[in-house]
C-alpha positions as CSV (number, residue, x, y, z in Angstrom):
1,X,0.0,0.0,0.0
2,X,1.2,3.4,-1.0
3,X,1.4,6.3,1.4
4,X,1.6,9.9,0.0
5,X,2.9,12.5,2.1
6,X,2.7,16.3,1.3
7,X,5.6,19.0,2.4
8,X,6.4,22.7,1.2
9,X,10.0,23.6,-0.3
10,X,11.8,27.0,-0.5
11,X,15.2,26.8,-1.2
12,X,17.1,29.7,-2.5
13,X,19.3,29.4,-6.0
14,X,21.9,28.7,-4.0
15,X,20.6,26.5,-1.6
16,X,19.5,24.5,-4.5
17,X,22.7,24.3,-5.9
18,X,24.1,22.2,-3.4
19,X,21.6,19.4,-4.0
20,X,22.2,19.5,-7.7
21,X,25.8,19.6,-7.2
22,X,25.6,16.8,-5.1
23,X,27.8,18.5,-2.2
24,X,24.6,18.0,-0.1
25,X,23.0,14.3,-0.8
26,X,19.9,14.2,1.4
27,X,16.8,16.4,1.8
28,X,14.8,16.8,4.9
29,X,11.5,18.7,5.2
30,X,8.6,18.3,7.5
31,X,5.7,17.3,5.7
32,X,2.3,19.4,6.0
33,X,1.2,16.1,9.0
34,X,4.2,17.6,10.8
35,X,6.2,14.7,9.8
36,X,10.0,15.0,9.1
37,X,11.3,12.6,6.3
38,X,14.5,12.6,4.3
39,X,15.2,11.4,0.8
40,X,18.1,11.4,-1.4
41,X,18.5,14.7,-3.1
42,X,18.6,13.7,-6.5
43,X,15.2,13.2,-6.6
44,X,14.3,16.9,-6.9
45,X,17.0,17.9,-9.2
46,X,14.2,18.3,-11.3
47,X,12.7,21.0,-10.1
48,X,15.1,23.1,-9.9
49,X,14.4,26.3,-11.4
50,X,17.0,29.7,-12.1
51,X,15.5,30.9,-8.9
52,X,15.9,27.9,-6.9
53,X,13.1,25.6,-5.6
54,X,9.7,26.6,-4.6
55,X,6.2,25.4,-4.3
56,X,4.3,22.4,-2.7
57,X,5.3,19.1,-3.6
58,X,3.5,15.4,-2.9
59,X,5.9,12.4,-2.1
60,X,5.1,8.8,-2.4
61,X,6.1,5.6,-0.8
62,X,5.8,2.4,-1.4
63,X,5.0,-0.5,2.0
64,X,8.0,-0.7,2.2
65,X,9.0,3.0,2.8
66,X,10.8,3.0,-0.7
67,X,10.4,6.1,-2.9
68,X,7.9,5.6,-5.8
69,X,7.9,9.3,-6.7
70,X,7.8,13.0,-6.0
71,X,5.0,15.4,-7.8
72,X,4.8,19.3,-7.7
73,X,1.2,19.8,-6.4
């Protein structure tokens, strides 16, 4: 059974850099349930925009807590 999970990201253009660089390899956020969960970083590479990141964002694991895939929202 899936879970889905819901959390808010602002991180600056520089911020952001380090995840795409790789220099920082996890993110950690609390989710909107007040939960804190951590995933590799190179799963929102992606988004990452000339400004940085920002926006609402829906996560989803599978029963076994493994990453399925992340969604702006």
């Amino acid at each position: 059974m899936a879970t889905e999970i819901r959390f808010s990201l602002n991180l600056s253009k520089e911020q952001a850099l380090r995840y795409y660089q790789g220099s920082a390899r996890f993110v950690v956020v609390t989710a909107e349930n007040g939960k804190r969960i951590q995933f590799p970083a190179e799963h929102i590479r992606s988004f990452i925009g000339a400004s940085g990141i920002q926006g609402r964002f829906s996560i989803e694991f599978d029963g076994n807590n493994k990453l399925i895939a992340i969604r702006r929202i």
